[in-house]
Legacy VTK file of the C-alpha trace (Angstrom):
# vtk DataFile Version 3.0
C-alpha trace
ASCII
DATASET POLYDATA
POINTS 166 float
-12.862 13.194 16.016
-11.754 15.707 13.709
-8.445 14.839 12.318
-5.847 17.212 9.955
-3.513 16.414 7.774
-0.421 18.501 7.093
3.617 18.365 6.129
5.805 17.333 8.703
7.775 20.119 10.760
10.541 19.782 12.779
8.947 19.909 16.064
6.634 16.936 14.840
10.383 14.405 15.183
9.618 13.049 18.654
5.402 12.222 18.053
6.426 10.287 14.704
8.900 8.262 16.526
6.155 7.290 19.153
3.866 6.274 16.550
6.143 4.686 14.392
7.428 2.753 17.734
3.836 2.051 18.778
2.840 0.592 15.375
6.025 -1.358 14.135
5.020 -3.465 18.200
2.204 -3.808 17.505
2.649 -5.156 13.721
5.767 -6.518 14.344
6.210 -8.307 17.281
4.982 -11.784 16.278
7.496 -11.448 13.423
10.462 -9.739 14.247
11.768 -9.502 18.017
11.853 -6.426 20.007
15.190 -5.428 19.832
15.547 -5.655 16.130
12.711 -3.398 15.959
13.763 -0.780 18.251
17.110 -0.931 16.662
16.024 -0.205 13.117
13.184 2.222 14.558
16.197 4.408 16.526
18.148 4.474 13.129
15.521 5.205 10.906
14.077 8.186 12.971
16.542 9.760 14.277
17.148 13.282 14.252
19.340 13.247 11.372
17.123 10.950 9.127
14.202 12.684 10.223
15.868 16.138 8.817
16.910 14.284 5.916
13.073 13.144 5.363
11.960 16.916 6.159
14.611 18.630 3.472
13.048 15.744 0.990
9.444 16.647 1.981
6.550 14.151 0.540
5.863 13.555 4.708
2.611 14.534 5.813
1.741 13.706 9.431
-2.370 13.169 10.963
-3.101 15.013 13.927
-6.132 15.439 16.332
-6.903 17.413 19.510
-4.283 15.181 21.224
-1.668 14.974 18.630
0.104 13.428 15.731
-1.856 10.166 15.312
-0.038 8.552 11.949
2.004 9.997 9.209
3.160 8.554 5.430
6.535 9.033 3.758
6.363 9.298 -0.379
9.552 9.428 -1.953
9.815 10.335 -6.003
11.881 7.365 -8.079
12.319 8.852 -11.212
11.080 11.665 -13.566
8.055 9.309 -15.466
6.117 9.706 -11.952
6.937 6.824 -9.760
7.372 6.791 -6.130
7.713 4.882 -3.077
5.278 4.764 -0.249
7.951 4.176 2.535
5.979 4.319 5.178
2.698 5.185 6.062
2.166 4.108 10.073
-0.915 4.800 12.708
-1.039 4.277 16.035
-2.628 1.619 16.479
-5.602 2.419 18.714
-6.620 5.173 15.707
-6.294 2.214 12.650
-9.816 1.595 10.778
-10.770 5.797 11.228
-10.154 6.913 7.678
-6.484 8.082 9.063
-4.812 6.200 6.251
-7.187 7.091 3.861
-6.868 10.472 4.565
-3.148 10.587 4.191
-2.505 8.174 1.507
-4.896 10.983 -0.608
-3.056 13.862 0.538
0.435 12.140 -0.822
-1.178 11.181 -4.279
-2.844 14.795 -4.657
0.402 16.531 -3.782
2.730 14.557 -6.313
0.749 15.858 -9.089
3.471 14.239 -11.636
2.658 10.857 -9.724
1.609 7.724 -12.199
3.069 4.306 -10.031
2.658 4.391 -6.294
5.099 1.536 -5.095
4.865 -0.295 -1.408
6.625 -3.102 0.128
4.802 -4.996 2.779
5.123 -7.797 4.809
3.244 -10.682 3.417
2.434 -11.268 6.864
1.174 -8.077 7.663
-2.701 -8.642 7.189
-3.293 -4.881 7.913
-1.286 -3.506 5.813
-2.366 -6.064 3.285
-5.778 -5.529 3.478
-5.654 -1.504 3.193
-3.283 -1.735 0.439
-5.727 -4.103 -1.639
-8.499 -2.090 -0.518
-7.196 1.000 -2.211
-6.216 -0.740 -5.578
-2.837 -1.803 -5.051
-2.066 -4.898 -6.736
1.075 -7.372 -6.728
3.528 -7.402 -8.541
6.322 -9.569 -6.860
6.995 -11.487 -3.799
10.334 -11.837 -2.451
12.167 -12.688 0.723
15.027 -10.274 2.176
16.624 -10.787 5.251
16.157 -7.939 7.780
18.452 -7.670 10.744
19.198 -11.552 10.710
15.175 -12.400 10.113
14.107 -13.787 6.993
11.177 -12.004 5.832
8.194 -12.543 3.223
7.566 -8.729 1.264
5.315 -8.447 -1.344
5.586 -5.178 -3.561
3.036 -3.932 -4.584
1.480 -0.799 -7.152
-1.330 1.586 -7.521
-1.970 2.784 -11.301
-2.768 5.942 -11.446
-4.777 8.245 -13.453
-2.374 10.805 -14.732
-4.537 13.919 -16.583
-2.722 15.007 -19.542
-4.470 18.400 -20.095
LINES 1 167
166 0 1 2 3 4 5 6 7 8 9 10 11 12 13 14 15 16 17 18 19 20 21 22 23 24 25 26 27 28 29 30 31 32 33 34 35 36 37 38 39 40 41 42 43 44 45 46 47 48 49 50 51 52 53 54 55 56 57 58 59 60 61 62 63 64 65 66 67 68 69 70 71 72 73 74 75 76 77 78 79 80 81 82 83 84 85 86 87 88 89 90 91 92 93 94 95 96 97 98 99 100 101 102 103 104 105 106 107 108 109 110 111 112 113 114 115 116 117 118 119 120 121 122 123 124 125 126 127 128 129 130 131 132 133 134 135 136 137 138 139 140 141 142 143 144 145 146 147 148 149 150 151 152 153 154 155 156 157 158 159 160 161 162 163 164 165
């Protein structure tokens, strides 16, 4: 499977909105019902927003010879080099390829001013957990927040990185 990794473009809209659909049910449905999801999931990446996150940039999608397969969203916090990962989603029959991998290291390359890599995640999300420990991220609080009604468990998390001062 050879996979690339590029920015998001304009025609890419409907494909991120089918994985992002795709992976919230599968991740999601033993925690949240399926109408909250596809609530939040029509606001979130709809047209507009989805312009919004193109003007922004820091979204690169995954694609192979059939299409867009995941994408990650990294949006700068401040001018010391943090950032948010706010999302980074695969479908899930392509999770445990390297897909992640691939564009979590195409976000940090990119923001070359980058230093703390934020994420929240849902403690109950053992995928998510897993990568994100896997990579380096460690915790650094745990706190409920009530999402659409639904009390939820997030754990942030950060990835130190190695900024070259040259």
């Amino acid at each position: 499977m050879s996979v690339t990794v590029r920015e998001l473009d304009q025609n890419d809209f409907q494909a991120v909105r089918e994985v992002a659909q795709a992976s919230w049910h599968d991740t999601y449905d033993d925690l949240l019902p399926r109408h909250v999801q596809d609530a939040f999931l029509t606001e979130a990446y709809s047209d507009y927003n989805m312009q919004q996150r193109l003007m922004r940039g820091g979204f690169w999608v995954a694609e192979d010879d059939n299409g867009i397969i995941g994408f990650a969203n990294f949006t700068p916090v401040d001018e010391q080099g943090d950032a948010d990962l706010v999302a980074i989603y695969m479908h899930p029959d392509h999770i445990g390829q390297g897909v992640g991998s691939m564009l979590l290291q195409t976000g940090i390359q990119q923001l070359t001013t980058l230093r703390y890599l934020y994420v929240d995640v849902e403690k109950e999300n053992d995928v998510g957990m897993r990568f994100y420990e896997a990579k380096g991220f460690k915790v650094v609080k745990e706190f409920d927040e009530v999402f659409a009604g639904h009390t939820l468990s997030t754990v942030r998390m950060v990835l130190e990185l190695e900024v070259d001062e040259a």
